[in-house]
DRENVO-902280 format. One record per atom (N, C-alpha, C, O): residue in one letter; x, z, y. Coordinates in steps of 0.1 Angstrom, whole numbers, plus 2048, in hexadecimal, padded with zeros to 3 digits. Atoms other than C-alpha are relative to their C-alpha. Layout:
N
AXZY
...
//
This chain:
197
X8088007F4
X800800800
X80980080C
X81380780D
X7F57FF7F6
X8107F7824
X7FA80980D
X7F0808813
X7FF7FA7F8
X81380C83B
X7F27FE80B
X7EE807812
X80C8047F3
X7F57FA853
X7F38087F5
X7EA8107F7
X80B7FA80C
X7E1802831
X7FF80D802
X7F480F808
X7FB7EF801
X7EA828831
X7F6806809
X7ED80E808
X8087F77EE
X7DE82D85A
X7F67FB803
X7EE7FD80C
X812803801
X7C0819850
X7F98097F6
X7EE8097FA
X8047F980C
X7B682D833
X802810807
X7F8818809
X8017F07F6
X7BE84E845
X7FB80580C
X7F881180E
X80A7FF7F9
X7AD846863
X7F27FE7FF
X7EB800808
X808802803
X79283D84F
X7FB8117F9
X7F18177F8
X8087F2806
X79185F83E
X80080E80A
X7FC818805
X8007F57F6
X79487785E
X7F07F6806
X7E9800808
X80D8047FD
X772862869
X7F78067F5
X7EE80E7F8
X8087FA808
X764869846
X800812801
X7F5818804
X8017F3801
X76F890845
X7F8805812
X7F080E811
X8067FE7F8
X76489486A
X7EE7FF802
X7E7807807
X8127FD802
X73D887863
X7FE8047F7
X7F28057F5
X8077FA80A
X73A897847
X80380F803
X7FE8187FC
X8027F17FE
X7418B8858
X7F5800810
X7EE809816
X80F7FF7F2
X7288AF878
X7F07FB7F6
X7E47FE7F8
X810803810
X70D8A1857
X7FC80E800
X7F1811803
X8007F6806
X7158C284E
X7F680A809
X7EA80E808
X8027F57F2
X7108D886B
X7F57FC807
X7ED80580A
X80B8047F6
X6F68C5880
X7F37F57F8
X7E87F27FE
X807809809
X6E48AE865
X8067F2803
X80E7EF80D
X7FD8137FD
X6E8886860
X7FC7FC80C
X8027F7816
X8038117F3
X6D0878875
X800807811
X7FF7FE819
X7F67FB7FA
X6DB892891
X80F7FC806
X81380280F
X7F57FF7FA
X6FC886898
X8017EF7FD
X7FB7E77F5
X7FD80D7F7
X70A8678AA
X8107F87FB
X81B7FE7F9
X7F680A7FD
X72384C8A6
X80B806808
X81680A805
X7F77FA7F5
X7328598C2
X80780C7FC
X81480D7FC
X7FA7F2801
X73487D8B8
X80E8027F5
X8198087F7
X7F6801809
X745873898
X80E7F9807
X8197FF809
X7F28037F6
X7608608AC
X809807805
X815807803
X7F97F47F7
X76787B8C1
X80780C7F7
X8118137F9
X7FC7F380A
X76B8958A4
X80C7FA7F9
X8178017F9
X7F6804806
X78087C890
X80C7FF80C
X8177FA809
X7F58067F4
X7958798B6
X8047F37FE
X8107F0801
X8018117FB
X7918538B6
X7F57FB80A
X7EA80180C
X80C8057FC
X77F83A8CA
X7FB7FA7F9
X7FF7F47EF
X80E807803
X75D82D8C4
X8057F07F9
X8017EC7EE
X7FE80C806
X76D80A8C1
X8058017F5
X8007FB7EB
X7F97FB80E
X7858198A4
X7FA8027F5
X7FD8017E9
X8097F9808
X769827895
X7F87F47F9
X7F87F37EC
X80480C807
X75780688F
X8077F77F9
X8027EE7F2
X7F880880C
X7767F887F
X8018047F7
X8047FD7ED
X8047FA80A
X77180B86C
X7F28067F4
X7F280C7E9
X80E7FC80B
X74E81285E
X7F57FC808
X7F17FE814
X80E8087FE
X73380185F
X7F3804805
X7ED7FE80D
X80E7FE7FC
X714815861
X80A8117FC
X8158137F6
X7FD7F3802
X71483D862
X8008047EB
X8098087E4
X80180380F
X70183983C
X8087FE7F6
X8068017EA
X7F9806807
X71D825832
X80F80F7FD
X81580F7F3
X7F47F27FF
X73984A839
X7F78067F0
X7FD8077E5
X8047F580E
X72285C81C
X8027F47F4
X80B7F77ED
X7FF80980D
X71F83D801
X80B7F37FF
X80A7EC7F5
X7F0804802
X74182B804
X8078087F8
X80E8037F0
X7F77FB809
X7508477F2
X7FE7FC7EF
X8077FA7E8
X80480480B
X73B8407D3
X7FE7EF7FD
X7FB7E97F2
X7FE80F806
X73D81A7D7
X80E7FE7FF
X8107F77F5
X7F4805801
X7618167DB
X8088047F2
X8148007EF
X7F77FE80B
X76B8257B9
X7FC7F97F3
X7FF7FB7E7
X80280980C
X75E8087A8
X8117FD7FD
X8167FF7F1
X7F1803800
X7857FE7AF
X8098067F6
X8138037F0
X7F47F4805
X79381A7A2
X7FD8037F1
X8078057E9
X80580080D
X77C81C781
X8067F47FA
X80C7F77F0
X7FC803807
X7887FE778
X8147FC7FA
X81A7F87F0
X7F47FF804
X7AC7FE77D
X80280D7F6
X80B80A7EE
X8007F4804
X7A882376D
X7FD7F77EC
X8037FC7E2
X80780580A
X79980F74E
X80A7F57F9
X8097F37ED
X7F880A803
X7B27F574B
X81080A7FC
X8188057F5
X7F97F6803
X7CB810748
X7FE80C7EF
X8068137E9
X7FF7FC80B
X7BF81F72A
X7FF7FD7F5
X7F97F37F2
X7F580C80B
X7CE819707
X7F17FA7FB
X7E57FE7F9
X808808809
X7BF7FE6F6
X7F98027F8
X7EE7FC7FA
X80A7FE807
X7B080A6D8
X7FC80A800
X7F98117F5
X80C7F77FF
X79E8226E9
X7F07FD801
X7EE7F880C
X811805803
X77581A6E1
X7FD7FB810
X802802819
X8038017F2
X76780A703
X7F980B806
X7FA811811
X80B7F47F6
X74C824705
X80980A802
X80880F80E
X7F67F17F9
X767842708
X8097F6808
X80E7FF810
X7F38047F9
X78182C71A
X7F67FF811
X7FA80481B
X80C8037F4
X762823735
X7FC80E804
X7FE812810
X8027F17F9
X758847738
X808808803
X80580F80C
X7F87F87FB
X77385973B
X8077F980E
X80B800817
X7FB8077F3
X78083D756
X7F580480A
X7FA80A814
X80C7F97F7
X761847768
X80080D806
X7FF812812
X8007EF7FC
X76586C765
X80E80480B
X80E80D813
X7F67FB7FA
X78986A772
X8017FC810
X807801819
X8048077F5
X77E85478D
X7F880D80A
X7FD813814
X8087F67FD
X76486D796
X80280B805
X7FC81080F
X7FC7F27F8
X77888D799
X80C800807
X81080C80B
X7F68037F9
X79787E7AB
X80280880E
X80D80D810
X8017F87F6
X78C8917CC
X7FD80A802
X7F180D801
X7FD7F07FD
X7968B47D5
X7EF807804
X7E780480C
X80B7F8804
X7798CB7CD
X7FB805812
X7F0806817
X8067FC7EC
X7768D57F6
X7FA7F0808
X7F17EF810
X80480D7F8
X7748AF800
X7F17FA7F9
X7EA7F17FE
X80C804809
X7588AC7E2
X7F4807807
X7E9801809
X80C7F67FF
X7438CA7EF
X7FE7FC814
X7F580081A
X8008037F3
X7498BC813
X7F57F4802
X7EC7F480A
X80880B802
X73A89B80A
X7F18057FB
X7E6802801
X80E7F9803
X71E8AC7F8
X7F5804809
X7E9803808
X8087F77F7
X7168C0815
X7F97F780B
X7ED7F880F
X80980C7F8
X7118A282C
X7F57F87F9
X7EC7F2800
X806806808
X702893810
X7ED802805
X7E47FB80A
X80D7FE7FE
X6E78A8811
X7F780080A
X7EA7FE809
X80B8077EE
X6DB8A2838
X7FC7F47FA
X7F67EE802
X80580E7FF
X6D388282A
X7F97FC7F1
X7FD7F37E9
X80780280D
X6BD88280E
X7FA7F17FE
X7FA7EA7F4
X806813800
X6AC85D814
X80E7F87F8
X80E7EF7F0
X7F580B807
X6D085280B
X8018017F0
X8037F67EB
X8017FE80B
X6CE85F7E5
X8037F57F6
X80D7F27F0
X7FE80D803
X6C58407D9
X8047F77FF
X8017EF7F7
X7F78087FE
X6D882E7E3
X8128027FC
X81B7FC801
X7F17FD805
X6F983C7D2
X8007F87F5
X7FA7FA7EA
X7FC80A810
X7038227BA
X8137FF801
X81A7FB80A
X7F37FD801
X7278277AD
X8097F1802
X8167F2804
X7F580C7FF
X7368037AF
X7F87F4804
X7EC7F2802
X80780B7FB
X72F7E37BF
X8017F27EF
X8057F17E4
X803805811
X7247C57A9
X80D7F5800
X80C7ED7F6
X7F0805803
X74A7B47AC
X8058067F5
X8098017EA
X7F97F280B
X7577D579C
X7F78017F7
X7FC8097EF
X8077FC808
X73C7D6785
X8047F47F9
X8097F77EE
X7FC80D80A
X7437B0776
X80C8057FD
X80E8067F1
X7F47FC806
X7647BD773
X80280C7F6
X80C80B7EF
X8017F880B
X75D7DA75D
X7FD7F77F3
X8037F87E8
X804802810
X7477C5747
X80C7FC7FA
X8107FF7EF
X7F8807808
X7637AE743
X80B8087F8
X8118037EE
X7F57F8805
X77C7C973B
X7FB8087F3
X8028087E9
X8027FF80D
X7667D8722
X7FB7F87F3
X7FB7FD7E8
X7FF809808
X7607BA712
X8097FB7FB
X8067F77F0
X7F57FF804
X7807B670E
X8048077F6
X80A8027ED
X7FF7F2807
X7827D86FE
X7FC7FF7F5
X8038017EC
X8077FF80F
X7687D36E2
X8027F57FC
X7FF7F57F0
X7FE80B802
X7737AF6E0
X7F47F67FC
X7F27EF7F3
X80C80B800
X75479E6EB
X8017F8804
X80D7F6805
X8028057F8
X74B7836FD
X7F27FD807
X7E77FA803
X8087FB7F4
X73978971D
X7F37F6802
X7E87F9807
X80B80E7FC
X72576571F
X7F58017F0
X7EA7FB7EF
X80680480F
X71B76A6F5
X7F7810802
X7EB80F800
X8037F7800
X71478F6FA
X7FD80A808
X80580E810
X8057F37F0
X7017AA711
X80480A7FB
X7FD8147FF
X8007F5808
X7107C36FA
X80780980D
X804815810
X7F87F67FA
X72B7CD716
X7FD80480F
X80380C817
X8067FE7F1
X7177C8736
X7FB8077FF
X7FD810808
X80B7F0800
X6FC7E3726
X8068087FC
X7FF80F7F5
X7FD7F37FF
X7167FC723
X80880580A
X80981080E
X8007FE7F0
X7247F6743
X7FA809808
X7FE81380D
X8097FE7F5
X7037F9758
X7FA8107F9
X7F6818801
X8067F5802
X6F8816740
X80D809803
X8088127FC
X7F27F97FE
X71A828747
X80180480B
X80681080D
X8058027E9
X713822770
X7F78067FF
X7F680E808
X80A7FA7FC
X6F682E76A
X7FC80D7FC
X7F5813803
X7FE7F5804
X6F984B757
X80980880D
X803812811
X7F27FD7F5
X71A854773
X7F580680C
X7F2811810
X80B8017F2
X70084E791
X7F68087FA
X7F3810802
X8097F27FF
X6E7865783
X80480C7FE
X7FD816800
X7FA7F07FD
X70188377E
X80380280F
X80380D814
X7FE7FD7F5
X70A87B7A1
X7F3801805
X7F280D801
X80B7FD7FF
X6EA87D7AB
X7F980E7FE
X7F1813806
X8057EF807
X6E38A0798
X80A805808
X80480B811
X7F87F87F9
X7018AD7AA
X7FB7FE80C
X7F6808812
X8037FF7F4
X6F98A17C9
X7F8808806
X7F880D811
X80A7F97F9
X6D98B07C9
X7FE80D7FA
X7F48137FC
X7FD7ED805
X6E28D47B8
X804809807
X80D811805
X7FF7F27F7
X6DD8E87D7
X7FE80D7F8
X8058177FB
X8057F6805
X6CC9017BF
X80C8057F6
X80B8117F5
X7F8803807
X6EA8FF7A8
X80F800808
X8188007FF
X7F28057F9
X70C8FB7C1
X80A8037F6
X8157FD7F9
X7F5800806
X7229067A5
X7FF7F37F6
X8097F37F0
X7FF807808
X71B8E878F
X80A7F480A
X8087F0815
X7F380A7FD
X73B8D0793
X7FA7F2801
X7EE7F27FF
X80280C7FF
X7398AA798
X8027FE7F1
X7FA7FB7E9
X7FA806812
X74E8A5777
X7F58087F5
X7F68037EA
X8067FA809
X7388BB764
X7F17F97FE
X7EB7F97F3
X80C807802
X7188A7770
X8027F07FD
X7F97E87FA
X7FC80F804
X72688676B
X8048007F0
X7FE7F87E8
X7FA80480C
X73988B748
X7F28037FA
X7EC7F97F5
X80D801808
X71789C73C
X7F67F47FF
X7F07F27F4
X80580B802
X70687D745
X8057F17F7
X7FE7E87F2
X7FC80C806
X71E865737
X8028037F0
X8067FA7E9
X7FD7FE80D
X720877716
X7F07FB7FA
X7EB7FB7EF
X80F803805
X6FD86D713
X7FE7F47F7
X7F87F17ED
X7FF812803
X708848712
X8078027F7
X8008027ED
X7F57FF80A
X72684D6FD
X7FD7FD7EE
X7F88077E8
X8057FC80E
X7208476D8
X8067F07F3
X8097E47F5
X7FD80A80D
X7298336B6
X7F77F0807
X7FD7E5807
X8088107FE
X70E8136C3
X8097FC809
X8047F3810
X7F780C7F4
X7298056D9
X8097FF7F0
X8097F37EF
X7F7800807
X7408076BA
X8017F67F6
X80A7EF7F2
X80480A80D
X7327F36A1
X8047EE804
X8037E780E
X7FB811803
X73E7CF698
X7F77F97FE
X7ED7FC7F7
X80C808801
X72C7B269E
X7FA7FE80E
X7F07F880F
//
């Protein structure tokens, strides 16, 4: 990563940790473009080079690790089964960020309950690129068989409904991310991806 990379990516995350502590403190739809600017100590114009919509600070974190799932997946050993090689790339994906910046995110999260739904873990770039990596995996072929797309999307979708349960376990704050995601994906996990044929 070069250096322009670095102080883009770092001024991108003093904007994120800044609205998510005015989310926090004052609610979502409460607080301003502006305000976040000012908290991150950038200008307004900086601010738009950076992020698109306020909406976009809370659910960027959960789309951008389509990236990271699949390099995370392509990294592990070969004849490991797709379904454990896919979930645990998920899980590690998942708990990568420091337990205060998780509960940080959460917290703004929750000013903004309309957004819920809209947490989907990977965009559909990163998602063709899964299938193709676990088709790879079970040694299918992707155009002959839906075998590896429907453990894909059930995999995503399993993931996105433990984040989901986390997100919304005000009643609960000690349940972990990783603890609500792996329980979800063990759901998926099983011998029917294994079988030949």
């Amino acid at each position: 990563m070069s250096l322009r990379e670095r102080q883009r990516r770092q001024v991108r995350e003093e904007i994120q940790r800044a609205a998510y502590r005015l989310f926090a403190e004052k609610g979502f739809a409460a607080v301003t473009t502006e305000e976040i600017a000012a908290a991150a100590g950038v200008s307004a114009s900086t601010y738009f080079r950076h992020v698109r919509s306020k909406e976009d600070l809370l659910l960027d974190p959960v789309r951008e690790g389509g990236a990271g799932i699949a390099a995370l997946l392509e990294q592990r050993a070969a004849d490991e089964p797709a379904d454990v090689a896919l979930a645990q790339s998920i899980l590690t994906r998942s708990t990568t960020l420091a337990a205060a910046e998780l509960e940080g995110w959460r917290a703004a999260f929750r000013t903004a309950p309309h957004l819920l739904e809209r947490v989907a873990l990977i965009t559909g770039e990163h998602r063709a690129r899964l299938v193709d990596l676990v088709a790879e995996r079970m040694g299918r072929n992707v155009a002959a068989d839906s075998t590896p797309g429907l453990l894909v999307h059930l995999m995503l979708a399993a993931a996105e409904f433990g984040y989901l349960q986390w997100l919304r376990s005000s009643e609960h704050p000690e349940m972990s991310l990783a603890v609500c995601v792996e329980g979800a994906l063990d759901a998926v996990v099983g011998e029917r991806w294994r079988r030949d044929g």
